[in-house]
Structure formats: C-alpha cells, structure tokens
N, C-alpha and C positions, 0 to 999 in steps of 0.2 A: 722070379716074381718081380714086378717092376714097384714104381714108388707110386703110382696110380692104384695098381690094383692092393697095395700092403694099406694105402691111404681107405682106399673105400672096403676093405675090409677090416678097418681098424682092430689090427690086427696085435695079439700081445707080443710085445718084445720083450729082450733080454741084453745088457751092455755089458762086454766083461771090457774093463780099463786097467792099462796097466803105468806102469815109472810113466813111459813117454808122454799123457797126456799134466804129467805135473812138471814135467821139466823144466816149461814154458814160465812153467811159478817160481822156477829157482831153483828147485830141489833135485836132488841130483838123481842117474838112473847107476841102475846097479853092475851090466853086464857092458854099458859102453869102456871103448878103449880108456876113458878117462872118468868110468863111472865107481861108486863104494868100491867094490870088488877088485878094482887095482889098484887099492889102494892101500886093502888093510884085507888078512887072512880070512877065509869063509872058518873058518875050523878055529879063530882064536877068539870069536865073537858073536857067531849068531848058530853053534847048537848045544844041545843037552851041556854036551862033554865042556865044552868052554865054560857054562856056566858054574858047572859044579869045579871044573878045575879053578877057575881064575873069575868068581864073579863080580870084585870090582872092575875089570879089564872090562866084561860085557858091558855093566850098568856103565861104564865113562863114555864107551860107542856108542849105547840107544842115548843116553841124557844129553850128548851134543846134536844128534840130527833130533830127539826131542826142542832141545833150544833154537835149532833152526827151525825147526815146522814154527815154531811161537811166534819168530821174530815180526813185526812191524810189515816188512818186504817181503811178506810170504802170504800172499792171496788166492781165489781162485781166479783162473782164468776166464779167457770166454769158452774155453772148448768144457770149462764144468760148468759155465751158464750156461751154457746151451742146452747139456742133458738136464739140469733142472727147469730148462723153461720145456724140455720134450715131455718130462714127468709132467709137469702141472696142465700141460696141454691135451696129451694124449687121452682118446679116450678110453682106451682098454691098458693091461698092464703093462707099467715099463719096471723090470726088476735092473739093479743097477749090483751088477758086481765088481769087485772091484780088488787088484792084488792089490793093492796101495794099503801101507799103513798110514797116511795123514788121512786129515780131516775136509781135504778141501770140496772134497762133493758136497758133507755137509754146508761148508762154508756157503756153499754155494746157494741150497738151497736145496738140495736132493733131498727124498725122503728112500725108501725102504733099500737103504744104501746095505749091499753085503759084505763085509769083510773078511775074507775068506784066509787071507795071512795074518787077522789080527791088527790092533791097531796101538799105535803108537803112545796116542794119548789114554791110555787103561791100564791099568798094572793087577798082574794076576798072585795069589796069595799060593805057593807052591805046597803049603799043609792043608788049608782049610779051601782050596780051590774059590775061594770069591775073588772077584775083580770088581774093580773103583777107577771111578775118571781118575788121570793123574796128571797133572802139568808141569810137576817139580822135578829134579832130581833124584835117583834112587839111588838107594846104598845098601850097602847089608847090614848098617846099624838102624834101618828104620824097623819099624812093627808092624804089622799087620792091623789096620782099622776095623778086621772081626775079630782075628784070634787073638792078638797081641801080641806073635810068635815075632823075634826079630831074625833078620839074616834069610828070610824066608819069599820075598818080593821080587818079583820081575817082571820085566814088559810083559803084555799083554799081545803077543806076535807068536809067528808060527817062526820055529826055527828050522834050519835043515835036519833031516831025519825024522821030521814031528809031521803029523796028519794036518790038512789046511781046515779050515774050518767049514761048519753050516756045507758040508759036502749034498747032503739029501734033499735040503732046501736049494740049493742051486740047480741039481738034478730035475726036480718037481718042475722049477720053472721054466728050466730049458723043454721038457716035454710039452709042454702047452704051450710053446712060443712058437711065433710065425717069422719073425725078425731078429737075427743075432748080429749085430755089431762088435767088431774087437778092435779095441780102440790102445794104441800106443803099447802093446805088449811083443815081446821080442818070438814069440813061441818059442820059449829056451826050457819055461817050466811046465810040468805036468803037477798036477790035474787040469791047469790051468790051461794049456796048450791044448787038451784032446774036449773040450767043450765044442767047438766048433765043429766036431762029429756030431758029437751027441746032438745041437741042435739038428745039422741035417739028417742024423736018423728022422727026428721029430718031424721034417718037412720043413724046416724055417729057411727060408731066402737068408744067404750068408754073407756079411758085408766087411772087410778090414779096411779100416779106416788107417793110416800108420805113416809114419817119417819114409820108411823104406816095405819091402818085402822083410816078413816076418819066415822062418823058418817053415810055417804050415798056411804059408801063400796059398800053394795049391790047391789045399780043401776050399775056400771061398769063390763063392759063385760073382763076387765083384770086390773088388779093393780100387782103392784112394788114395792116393801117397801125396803127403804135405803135409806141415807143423798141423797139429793136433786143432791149433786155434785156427785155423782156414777149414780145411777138411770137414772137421768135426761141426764145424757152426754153418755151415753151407749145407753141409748135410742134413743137420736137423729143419734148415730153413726151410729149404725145399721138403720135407716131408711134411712139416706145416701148411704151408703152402698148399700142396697137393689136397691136404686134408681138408683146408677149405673151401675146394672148390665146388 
C-alpha cells in the first residue's frame, strides 16, 4: 500500500516504539554493546526473584534511570513530536504503543499512549495491587498511600518472567489497523517483536522505521534506516502531506 492510497483512505494506524526512538533524548538503550544490560545483571535487577531476594539493590537501579528520566536534559525529541503532531492530525485512529518506560511521548504531546512494559514514573502496591504517579525514590521503608503496608512498593514496569501489559487492547487495535510502524525497537523482544505479524494477518501495510535492520527486517513490507529524529519526522511529514492533497 503506498502513502497516497494509506492517505486517501485515512486509514487507522498502529506505532509500536521502542529504547531507539529515546536515545536521541539521552536515555540509554538496553541490548546495545554499551547499553543497561552491559552493564548491570538482567537477573540482579529487573525480575520477580531479584526483587524478592535483594529489593533495595532493584529500587537503587529503577530510582537512578528514574532520576535520569527527571533531569532538566531529558526532553522529547522531534521523532516524539512528530507522532504527536501524526495523532493530532490524523483523521482516523493512531494508537501509540510503546515498550518504553519514560514519559517522553506524553511529553510530547501524544494521547492514547500504551504502555505495554509499564512505566517508570508509577509505583505499583505488591499487597493491595494500586498504583500512583511517582517521581521520588523508593525504598522498602516507604508505605503504601492505600494500604499503609511498608516494604511493599515497586516500580510500576514489567519485569522478565512477568506478562507485558494492555496485551488485548493492543491485539484489538492491531486488527483494525491499515498502517503499522516499528519504530527504534531491536525485534530482540516478544510479544513485542511478533506484532508486526499480527498486523499483516489484519492487512496493514508494514513500515520499520529503525537506526539498522532489526532482527524481524523481513516480515516488513518497507523499512527506513536512520536516527529516529530524520526517519521518523520525514516520514510523518510526507504522510501529512499526502493527506492534504
């Protein structure tokens, strides 16, 4: 399907985004040679078992890249203006998925942003299952703002071995979509990596937007290779574009 005929059929789309399109903002990606994961243990910090063995060791990990996401020098880019100016423009659905724990799509300006690994800034109550915006640091001597229970708090993220989140609602919208976009994710992870089926089960024109060839190059009917903020903002331009012709 070209960007003529996706334009005059204003057609609904779907963005799943991954680390690469925040990089550009500073933050760092997980699976490159010099990204989290070579730097600090998958298994001493981001599942079940880490937290229950050692869960100040967890909360010291999330509350410094929390501190980072906060800082001053951490904005979004253009490649997350971009998809908030494709939401505000477009006229049929754009659903934004996104593995990213920060906040920058909101930052940006996105609305019906999914968070499917959870997010960074939320802290989930492990007795009473509520979550709460959180900005601060966590400890195991805080409390629970329903239950009061201390020792009980933890990020609001998916960790390995745990299920991603809003799975049915991402499902739902990939079937009704005509246009899937995969923007900056490595296809290293599933369920996240096999989306890009499931759209073309649906019929959707398949597009990887990405720094390099991602692991599930193949399945896409077009890719784009370059920094997130060229790529990505050219790309929505021109579908703008098209759209008002």
């Amino acid at each position: 399907m070209s960007l003529i005929q996706i334009a005059e059929k204003a057609s609904n789309i779907v963005i799943l985004t991954g680390a690469g399109i925040s990089r550009e903002s500073g933050l760092h990606t997980f699976r490159d040679p010099d990204g989290i994961w070579a730097t600090v243990n998958i298994e001493d910090v981001a599942t079940p078992q880490a937290f229950r063995r050692d869960p100040e060791r967890v909360h010291d990990f999330y509350n410094a890249r929390r501190r980072q996401l906060l800082a001053d020098s951490i904005t979004p880019n253009p490649a997350h203006l971009a998809l908030s100016k494709l939401q505000q423009s477009w006229p049929a659905d754009v659903t934004l998925v996104t593995q990213n724990i920060d906040d920058l799509h909101e930052r940006a300006g996105s609305t019906n942003v999914i968070h499917m690994h959870g997010e960074l800034l939320k802290a989930r109550c492990t007795s009473c299952e509520q979550t709460t915006s959180w900005t601060d640091d966590l400890s195991t001597y805080l409390p629970c703002r329903y239950c009061g229970l201390c020792g009980v708090m933890r990020p609001d993220v998916v960790w390995f071995g745990e299920m991603p989140m809003h799975m049915e609602l991402i499902y739902t919208a990939l079937r009704q979509s005509d246009l899937f976009l995969s923007i900056g994710t490595s296809g290293n992870v599933y369920p996240a990596a096999a989306l890009v089926e499931i759209a073309r089960q649906a019929g959707a024109h398949t597009v990887e937007l990405n720094l390099e060839e991602s692991l599930g190059a193949s399945c896409f009917h077009e890719a784009i290779y370059g920094p997130a903020t060229k790529v990505v903002t050219e790309y929505v331009n021109e579908l703008l574009r098209r759209l008002s012709r």
